[in-house]
C-alpha positions as CSV (number, residue, x, y, z in Angstrom):
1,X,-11.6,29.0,2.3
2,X,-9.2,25.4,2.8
3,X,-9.0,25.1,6.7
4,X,-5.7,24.3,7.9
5,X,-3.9,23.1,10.6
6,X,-0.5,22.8,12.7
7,X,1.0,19.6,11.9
8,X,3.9,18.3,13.3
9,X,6.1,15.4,11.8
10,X,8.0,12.8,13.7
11,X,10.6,11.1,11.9
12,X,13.3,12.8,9.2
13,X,13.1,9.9,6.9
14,X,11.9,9.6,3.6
15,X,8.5,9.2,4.6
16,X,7.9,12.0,7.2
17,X,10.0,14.3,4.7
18,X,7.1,13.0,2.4
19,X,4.5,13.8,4.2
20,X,5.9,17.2,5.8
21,X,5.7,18.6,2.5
22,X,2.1,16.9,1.5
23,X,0.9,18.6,4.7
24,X,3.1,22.1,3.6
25,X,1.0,21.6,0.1
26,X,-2.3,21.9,1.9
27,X,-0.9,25.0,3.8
28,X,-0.6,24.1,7.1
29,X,1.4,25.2,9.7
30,X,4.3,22.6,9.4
31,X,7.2,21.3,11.7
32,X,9.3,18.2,10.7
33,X,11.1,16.9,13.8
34,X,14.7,14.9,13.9
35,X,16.1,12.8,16.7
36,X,19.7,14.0,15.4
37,X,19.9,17.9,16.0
38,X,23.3,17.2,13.8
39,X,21.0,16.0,10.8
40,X,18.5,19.2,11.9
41,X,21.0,21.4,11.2
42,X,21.8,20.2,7.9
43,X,18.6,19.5,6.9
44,X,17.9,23.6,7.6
45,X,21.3,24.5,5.8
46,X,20.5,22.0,2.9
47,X,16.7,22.5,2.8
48,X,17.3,19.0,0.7
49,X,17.1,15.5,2.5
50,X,20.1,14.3,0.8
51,X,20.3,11.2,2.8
52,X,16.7,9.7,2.5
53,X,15.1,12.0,0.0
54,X,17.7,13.2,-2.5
55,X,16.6,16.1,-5.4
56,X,13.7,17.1,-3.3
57,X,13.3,21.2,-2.1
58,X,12.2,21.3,1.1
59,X,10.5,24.6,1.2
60,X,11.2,27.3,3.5
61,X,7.5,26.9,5.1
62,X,8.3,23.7,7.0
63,X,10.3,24.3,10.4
64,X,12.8,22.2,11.1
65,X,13.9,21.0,14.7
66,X,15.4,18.5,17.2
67,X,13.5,19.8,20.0
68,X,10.6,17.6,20.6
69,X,9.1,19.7,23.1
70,X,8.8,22.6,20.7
71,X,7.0,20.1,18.2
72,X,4.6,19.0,21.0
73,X,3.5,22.6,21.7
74,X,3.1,24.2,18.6
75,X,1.0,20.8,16.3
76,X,-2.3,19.8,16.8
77,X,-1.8,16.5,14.4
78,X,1.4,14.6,15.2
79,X,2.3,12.5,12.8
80,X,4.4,9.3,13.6
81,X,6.6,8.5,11.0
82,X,9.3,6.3,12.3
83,X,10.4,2.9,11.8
84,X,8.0,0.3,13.4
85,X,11.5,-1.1,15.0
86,X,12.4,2.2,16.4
87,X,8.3,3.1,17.4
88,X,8.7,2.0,20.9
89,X,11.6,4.3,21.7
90,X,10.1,7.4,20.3
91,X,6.7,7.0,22.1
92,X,8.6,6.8,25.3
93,X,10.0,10.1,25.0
94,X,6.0,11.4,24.2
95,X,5.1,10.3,28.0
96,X,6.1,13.2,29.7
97,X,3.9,15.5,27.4
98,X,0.2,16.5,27.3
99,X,-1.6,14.8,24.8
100,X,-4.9,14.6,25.5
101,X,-6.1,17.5,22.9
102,X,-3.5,16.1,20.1
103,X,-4.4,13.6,17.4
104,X,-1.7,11.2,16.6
105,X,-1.7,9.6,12.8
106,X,0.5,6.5,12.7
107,X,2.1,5.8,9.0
108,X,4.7,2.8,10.5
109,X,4.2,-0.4,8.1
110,X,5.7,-3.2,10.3
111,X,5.1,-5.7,13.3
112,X,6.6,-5.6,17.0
113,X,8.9,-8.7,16.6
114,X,8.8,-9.3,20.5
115,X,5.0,-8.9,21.2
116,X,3.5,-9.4,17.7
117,X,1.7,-6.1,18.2
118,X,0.4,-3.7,15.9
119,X,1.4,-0.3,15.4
120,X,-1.8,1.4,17.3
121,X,-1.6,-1.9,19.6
122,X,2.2,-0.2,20.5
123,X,1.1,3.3,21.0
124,X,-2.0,2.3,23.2
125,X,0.6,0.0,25.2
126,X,2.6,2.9,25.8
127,X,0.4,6.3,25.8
128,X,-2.7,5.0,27.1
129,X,-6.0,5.7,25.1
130,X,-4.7,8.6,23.1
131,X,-6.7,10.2,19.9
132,X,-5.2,7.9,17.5
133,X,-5.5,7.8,13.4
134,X,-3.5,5.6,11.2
135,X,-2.8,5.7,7.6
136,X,-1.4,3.7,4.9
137,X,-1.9,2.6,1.4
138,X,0.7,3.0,-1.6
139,X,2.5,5.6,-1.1
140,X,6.3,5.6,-1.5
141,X,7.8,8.6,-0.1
142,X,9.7,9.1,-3.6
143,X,6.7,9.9,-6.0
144,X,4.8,11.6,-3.3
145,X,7.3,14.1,-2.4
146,X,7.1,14.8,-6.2
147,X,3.2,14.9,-6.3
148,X,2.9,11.8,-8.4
149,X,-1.1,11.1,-8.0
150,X,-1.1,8.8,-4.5
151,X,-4.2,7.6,-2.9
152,X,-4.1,6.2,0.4
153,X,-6.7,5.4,3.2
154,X,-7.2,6.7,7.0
155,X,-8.9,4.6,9.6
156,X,-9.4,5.3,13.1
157,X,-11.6,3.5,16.2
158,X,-13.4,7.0,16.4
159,X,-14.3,7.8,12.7
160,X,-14.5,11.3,13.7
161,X,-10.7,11.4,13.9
162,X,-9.9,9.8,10.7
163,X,-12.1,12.7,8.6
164,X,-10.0,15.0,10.5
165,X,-6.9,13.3,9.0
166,X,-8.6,13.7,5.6
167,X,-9.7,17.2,6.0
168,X,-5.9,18.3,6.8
169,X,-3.6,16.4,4.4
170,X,-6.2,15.8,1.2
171,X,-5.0,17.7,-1.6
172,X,-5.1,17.8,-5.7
173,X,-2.5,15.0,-5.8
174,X,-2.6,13.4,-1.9
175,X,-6.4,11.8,-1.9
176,X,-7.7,10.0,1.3
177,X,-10.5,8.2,1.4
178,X,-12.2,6.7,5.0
179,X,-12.2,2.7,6.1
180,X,-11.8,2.4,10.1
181,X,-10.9,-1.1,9.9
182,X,-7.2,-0.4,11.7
183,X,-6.5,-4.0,12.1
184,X,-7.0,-4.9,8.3
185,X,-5.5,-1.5,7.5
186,X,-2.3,-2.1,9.8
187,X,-1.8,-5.3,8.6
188,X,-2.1,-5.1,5.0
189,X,0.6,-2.3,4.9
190,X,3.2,-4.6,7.3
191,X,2.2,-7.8,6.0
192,X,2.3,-6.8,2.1
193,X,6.3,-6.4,2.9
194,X,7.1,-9.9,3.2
195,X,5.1,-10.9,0.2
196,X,7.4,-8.3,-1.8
197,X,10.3,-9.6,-0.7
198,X,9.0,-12.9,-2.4
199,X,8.6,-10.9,-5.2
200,X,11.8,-9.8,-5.2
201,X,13.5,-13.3,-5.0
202,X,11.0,-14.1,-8.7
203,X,12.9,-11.1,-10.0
204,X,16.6,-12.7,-8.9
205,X,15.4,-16.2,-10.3
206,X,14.5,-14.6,-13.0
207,X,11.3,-16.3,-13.2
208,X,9.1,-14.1,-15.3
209,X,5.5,-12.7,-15.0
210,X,3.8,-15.6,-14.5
211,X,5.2,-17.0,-11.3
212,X,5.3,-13.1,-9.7
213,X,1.7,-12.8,-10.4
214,X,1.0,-16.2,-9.0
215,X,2.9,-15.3,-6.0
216,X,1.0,-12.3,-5.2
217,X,-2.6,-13.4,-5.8
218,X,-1.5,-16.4,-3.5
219,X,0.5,-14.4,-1.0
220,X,-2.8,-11.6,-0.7
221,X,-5.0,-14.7,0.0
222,X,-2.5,-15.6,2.5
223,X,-2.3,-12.1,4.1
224,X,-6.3,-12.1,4.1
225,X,-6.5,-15.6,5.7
226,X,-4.3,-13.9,8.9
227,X,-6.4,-10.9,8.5
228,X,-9.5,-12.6,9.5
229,X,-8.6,-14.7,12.2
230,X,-7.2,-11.6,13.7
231,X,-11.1,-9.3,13.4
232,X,-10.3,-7.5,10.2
233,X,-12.9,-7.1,7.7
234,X,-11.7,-9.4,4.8
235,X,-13.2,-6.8,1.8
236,X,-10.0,-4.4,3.2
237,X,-7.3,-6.4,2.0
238,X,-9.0,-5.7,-1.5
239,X,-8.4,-1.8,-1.0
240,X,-5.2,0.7,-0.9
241,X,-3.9,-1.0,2.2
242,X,-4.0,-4.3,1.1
243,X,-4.3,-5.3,-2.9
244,X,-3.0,-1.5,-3.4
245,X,0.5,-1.7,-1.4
246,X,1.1,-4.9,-2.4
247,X,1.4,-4.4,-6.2
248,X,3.0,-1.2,-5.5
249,X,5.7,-2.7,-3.2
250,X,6.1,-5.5,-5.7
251,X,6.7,-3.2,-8.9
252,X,8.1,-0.1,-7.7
253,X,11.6,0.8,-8.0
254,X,12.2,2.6,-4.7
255,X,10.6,-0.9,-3.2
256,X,13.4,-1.9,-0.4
257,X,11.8,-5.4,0.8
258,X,11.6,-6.1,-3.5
259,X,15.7,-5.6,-3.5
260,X,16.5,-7.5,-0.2
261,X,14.6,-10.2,-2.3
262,X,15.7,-9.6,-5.4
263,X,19.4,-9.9,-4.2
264,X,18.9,-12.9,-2.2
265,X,17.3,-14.6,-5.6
266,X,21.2,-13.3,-7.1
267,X,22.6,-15.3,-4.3
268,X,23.5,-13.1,-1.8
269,X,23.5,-13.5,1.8
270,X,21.0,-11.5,4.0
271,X,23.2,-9.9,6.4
272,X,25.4,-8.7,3.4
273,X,22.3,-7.1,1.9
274,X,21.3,-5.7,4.7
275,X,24.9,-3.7,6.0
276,X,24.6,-2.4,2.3
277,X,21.4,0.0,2.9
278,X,20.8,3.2,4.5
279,X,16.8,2.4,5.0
280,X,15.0,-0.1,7.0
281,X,13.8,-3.1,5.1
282,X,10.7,-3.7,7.3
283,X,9.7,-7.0,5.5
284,X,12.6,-8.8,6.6
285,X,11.6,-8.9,10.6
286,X,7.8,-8.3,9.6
287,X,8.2,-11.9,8.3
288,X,9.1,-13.6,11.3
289,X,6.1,-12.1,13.1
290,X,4.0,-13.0,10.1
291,X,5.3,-16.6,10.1
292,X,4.4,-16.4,13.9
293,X,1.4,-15.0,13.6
294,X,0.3,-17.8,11.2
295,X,1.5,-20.2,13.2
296,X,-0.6,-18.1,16.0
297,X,-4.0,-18.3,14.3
298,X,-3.6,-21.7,12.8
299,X,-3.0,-20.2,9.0
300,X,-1.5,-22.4,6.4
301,X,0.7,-19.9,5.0
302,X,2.6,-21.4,2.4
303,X,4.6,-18.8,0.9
304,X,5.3,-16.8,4.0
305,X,6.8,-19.8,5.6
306,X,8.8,-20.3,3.0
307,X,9.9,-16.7,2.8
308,X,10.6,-17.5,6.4
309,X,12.9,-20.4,6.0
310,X,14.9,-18.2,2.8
311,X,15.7,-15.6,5.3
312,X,16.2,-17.0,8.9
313,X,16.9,-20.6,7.9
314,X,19.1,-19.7,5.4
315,X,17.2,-21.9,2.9
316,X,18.1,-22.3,-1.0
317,X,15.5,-19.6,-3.5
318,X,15.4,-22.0,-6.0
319,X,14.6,-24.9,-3.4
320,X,12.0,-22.8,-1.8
321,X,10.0,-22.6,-4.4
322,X,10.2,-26.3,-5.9
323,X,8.8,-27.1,-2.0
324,X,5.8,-24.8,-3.4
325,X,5.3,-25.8,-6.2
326,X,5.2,-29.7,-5.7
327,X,2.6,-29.2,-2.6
328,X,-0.6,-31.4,-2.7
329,X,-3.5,-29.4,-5.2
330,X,-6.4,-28.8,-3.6
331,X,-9.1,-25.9,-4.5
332,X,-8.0,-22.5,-5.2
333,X,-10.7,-20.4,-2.4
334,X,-10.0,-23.3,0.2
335,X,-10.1,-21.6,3.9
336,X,-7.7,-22.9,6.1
């Protein structure tokens, strides 16, 4: 017999819709939570998240609700599945609870612009030493609400935890497989976002295959290069959180940080592309902190910075990557 287990879901996006119902699949006990009791109510009337998740059944199984307490109570893995941007403000609101026998999973891709921190970095910052899992890989919240095979990978400091995560949310079409390096794991699923938003600008240029795959074999050596000056195990950004999300991110055609790109190749203007989607791009302020933290940990980070300059220095595509292109040759595995 499958053990289960009382889940509860933070965050009525597309993601923690996503994962609601991958933890429904399994047969657990199931509550997706929503800041917006508004949007709670129409999510139960609807059973459809036509905002983030359009054409997708939410089953009767999961609960729905705006009460946070009620989530608290009745979950025994709380997932966090908000924003990276909007992390900070959600945790807050978690202080006043008892979570000392509750194991929090972290799925947030992105960087704390101010501090430079890391998801788990935030939530220790803010909840002390909690039971803490985090999980990433690539996984877009459109083909896994529709059980599209998705692989992904769970890592914790206490590797007890993460085959807990396993044990709960595995399933026929959900696979989780164990690496407990968090830092590499964090960071390949934030940093792979600016890279795809490179990606993106190929697509606009129309460039072609050549200079996209040159861009991302360049722009993973990059992301490893950060990786290890910051403790993670280099052999990680060759897995699901690293080499995985990135082609994913730069392929797919529910990627976000791949059209804020790929419009700003076209010509368009940032903040334009920006007032014109629902969903957080993460990329976009996940490459200043990556430009930072290159800068940080003495990284030459070519395509990042440059990425850097198209977005906040409102320099030219096409110029961008001529500046690339015409830098000094020098051996391809070269350490910087």
């Amino acid at each position: 017999m499958v053990k289960t287990a009382q889940v509860g879901v933070l965050g009525d996006g597309g993601w923690g819709t996503s994962l609601s119902l991958v933890s429904a699949r399994r047969g657990n006990d199931t509550t997706l939570w929503s800041a917006f009791p508004e949007y709670a109510e129409t999510l139960r009337g609807d059973r459809e998240n036509k905002k983030f998740l359009p054409g997708v059944k939410i089953p009767d199984s999961i609960h729905i609700t705006s009460d946070l307490a009620e989530v608290i109570s009745s979950s025994e893995i709380i997932i966090l599945a908000v924003p990276s941007l909007y992390l900070r403000n959600v945790l807050f609101k978690l202080r006043s609870y008892d979570l000392s026998n509750k194991l929090l999973v972290s799925v947030a891709k992105g960087i704390e612009t101010k501090t430079l921190a890391r998801p788990s970095e935030i939530i220790y910052s803010v909840l002390g030493k909690v039971n803490l899992a985090v999980l990433s890989g690539p996984s877009h919240a459109e083909e896994v609400a529709r059980g599209v095979p998705t692989l992904v990978v769970a890592g914790s400091e206490k590797p007890a935890l993460s085959l807990k995560v396993q044990e709960a949310l595995h399933g026929h079409m959900f696979r989780i497989y164990i690496q407990n390096d968090v830092v590499g794991i964090e960071l390949g699923g934030s940093l792979k976002n600016v890279i795809a938003i490179g990606a993106g600008i190929c697509d606009g240029l129309k460039l072609g295959s050549n200079t996209k795959a040159a861009l991302i074999t360049r722009g993973l050596f990059e992301l490893t290069q950060i990786g290890i000056r910051m403790g993670a195990n280099p052999n990680t950004f060759f897995g699901l959180s690293g080499l995985g999300d990135l082609i994913t991110t730069c392929i797919s055609q529910y990627g976000r940080n791949l059209k804020v790109g790929r419009e700003l190749g076209e010509g368009k203007k940032l903040n334009d592309i920006l007032k014109g989607m629902e969903m957080v791009a993460e990329g976009v302020e996940t490459a200043r902190c990556a430009y930072q933290l290159a800068q940080k940990h003495r990284v030459t980070a070519a395509i990042i910075t440059e990425i850097y300059r198209i977005l906040f220095e409102d320099k030219d595509p096409r110029t961008g990557l001529l500046d690339l292109m015409s830098r000094e040759a020098h051996e391809e595995l070269k350490q910087y």
